[in-house]
N, C-alpha and C positions, 0 to 999 in steps of 0.2 A: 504494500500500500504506500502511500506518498507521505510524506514528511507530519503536513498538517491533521491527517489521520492518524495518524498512530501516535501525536499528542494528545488529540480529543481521548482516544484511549486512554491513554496513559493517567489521565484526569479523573477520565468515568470509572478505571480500576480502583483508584483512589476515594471514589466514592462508594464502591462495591467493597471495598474494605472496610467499611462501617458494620457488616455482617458480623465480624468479626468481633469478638468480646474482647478481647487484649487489647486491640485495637482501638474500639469506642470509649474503652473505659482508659485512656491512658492520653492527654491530648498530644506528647512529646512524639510518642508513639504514632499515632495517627498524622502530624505534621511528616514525623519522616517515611512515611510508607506512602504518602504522597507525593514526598519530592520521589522516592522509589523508583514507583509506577511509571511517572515520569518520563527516569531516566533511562529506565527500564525499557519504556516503549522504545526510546531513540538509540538504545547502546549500539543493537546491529546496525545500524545503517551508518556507523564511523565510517566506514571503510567509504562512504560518497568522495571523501579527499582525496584518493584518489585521481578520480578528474582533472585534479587539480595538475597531474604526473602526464597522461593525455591519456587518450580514447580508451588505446587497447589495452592498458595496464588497469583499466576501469571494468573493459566488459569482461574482462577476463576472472575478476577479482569480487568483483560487484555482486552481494550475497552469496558470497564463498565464503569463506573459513570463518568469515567474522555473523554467518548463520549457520554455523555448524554446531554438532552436538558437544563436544568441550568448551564451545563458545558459550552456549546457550546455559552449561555448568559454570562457566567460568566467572560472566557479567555480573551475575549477582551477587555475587560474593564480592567481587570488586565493589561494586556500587555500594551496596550494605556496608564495605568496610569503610567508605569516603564516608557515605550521612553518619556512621555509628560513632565517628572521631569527633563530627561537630555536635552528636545530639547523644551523648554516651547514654543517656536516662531512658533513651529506645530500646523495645522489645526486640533484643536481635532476630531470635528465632524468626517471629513474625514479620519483622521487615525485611528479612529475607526472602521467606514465603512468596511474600505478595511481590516483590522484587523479580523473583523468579517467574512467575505468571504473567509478569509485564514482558519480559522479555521472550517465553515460551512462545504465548501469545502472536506478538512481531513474527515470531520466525511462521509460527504455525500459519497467518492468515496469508502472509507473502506465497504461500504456494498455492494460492488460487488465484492468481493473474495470471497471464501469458508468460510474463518474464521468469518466475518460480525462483527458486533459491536452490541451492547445495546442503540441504539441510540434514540429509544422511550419511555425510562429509566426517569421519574418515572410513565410513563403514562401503561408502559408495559415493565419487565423485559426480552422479548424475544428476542433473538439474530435475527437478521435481516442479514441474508446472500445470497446474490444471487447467487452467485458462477455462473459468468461470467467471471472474469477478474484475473487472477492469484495474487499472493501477489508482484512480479515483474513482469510487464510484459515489454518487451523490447522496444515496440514500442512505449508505451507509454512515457517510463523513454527515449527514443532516439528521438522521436520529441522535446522533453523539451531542450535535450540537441545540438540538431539543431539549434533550436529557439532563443537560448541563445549564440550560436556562432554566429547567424545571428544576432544580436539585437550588439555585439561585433566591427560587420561589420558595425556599424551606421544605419542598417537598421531601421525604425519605430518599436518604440517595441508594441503602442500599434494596428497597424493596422496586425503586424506581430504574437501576441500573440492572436488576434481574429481570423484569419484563421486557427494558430495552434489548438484553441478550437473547433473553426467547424470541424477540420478534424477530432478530438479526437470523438467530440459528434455521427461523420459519425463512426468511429469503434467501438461504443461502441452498436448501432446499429448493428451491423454486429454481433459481440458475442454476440448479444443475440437471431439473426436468427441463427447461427453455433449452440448454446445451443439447441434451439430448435430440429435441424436435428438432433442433438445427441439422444435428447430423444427420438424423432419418432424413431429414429433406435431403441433403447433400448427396447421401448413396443414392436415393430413387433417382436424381438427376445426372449424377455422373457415378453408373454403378461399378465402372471397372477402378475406381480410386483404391490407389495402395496407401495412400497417407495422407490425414485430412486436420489441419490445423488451424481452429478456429481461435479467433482474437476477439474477449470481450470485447467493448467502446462504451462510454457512458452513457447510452443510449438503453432500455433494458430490454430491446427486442430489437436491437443494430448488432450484429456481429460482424464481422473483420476472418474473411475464409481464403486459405491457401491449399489446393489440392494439388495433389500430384500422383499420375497415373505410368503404367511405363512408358504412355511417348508423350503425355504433356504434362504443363504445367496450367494450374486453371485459379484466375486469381476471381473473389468471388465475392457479394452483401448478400446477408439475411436480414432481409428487413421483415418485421409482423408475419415471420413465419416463412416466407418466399424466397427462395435464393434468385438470384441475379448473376449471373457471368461477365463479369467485365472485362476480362483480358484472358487471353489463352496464347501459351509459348510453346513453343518443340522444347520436347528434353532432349536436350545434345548431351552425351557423355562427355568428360573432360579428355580432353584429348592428350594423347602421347605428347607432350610440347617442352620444351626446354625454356620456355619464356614464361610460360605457366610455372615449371620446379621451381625456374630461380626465382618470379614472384613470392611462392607459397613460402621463404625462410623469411619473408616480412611479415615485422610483429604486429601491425594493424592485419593484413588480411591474416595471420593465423590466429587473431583474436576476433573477426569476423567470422569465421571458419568454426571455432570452437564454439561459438554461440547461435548460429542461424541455421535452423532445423530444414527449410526450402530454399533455394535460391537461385538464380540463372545468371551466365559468366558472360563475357565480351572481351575478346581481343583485338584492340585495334593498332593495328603500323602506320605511325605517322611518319613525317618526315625525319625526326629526330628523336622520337623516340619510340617503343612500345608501348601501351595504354592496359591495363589487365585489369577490370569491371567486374565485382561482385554484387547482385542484387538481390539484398533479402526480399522476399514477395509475397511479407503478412502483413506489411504496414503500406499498403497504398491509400494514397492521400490525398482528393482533388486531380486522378492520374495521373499520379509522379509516385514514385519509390524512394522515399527519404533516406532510408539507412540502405547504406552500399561501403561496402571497401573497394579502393581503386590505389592501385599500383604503377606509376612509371619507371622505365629501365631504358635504358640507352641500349645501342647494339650491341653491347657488348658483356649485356646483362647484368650490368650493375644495377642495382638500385636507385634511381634519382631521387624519389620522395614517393609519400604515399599517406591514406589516411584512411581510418574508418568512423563511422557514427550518423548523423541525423546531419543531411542536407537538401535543404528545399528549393536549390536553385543551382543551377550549373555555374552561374556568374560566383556566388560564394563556394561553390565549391573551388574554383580557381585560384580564389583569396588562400583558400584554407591552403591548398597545394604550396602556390606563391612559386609555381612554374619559372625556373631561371635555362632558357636554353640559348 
């Protein structure tokens, strides 16, 4: 989930802690199992600095170790031990607890997006991604923030944050019957598909569809139940190519490569250099394909630059390059 989510959480756990007798009965207590929750929501998502490093040391990284299961042991205890120095009169046991299920929590709902996390990390380095529930989804982030003006109003936070979670638990249920009807529609329309990868959208009946069949590729919207076919490619095999190998030891497209489930290539020979095009084709956008890795090499297959991540324009994509031939 996205940032501003998974504080609204981290809040409403802190209100669902009120359940809690140690908890209600102690205010030092109760103060720090809220700053907890908190920090708890946000500990996984450090690893966003990254970014900061560039693309491919991001997507490579990005809900990896730092959503893994020693992670997941690891945060609370850290965190519990930072509030417990400033607020020693806190229930450790308890602010632990609750600390832990902030964090459990983060990692548990992040694998119902497209993107998914590493979360069985080191038992199994696979991404785990359900792709039910979008990276924002409104409903979710707008109960929270319901709940949170109700809780404002003196309501009970924690008899008021337990109905909140039964109704969330009743729609997450629901997307993944709507998931379903999407697919049953998808096979009856293209029935010879080997692999069908659907991309929640904040929409709750827009889906985002990637199929791939042994000779195509079929980029595709479910809207109110109805699929739609917008684009269809030949799946070419990668071919035997030497400009292909020496691309593939670049760390943007092997960290495009590591993360994109569909995709179709381009090589193009220009005057001065080779061109080598990867395009993910789960996120088309207004008919464009925003995340792509692309690689130049000179003829003699060096590498001249290259990049991967979210581009919505060839003119910035150029910037980003900053092409010197």
């Amino acid at each position: 989930m996205d940032t501003g989510t998974h504080f609204v959480m981290g809040i409403a756990l802190g209100g669902l802690a009120t359940l809690d007798p140690v908890v209600i009965e102690g205010s030092i207590t109760a103060q720090a199992v809220l700053v907890g929750t908190i920090l708890g929501s946000q500990a996984p998502d450090l690893d966003t600095i990254l970014k900061l490093r560039n693309n491919a040391v991001y997507i490579r990284n990005h809900r990896g170790i730092t959503h893994s299961i020693p992670a997941v042991l690891l945060w609370p205890i850290v965190i519990s031990a930072v509030i417990f120095a400033f607020l020693p009169q806190a229930n450790f046991l308890h602010l632990w607890l609750w600390t832990f299920l902030a964090v459990f929590l983060h990692v548990f709902v992040d694998i119902f997006n497209a993107y998914g996390t590493q979360a069985l990390r080191p038992i199994s380095k696979r991404w785990v991604a359900l792709g039910v529930i979008n990276t924002f989804d409104p409903f979710i982030f707008g109960i929270h923030v319901v709940g949170l003006i109700l809780w404002g109003f003196h309501l009970p936070p924690g008899s008021l944050f337990v109905t909140m979670y039964g109704i969330i638990v009743l729609y997450y249920i629901t997307r993944f019957r709507e998931r379903a009807l999407v697919k049953r529609a998808v096979r009856r329309q293209i029935p010879n598909a080997t692999k069908i990868v659907l991309s929640p959208t904040m929409r709750f009946r827009r889906w985002k569809i990637a199929v791939m069949t042994n000779k195509k590729f079929h980029v595709a919207r479910a809207e109110n139940g109805h699929v739609t076919i917008l684009d269809t490619f030949d799946r070419i095999p990668l071919p035997d190519s030497a400009v292909l190998e020496a691309a593939k030891h670049d760390v943007n497209l092997a960290a495009f490569l590591s993360f994109s489930p569909i995709y179709r290539w381009e090589i193009e020979e220009t005057e001065h250099y080779y061109a080598v095009r990867f395009i993910d084709l789960r996120y088309r956008s207004n008919g464009y394909y925003p995340f792509i890795a692309i690689v130049h090499l000179d003829y003699n297959l060096n590498i001249l630059n290259s990049y991967t991540g979210w581009i919505f324009s060839e003119a910035k994509l150029q910037k980003k390059l900053n092409i010197i031939l």
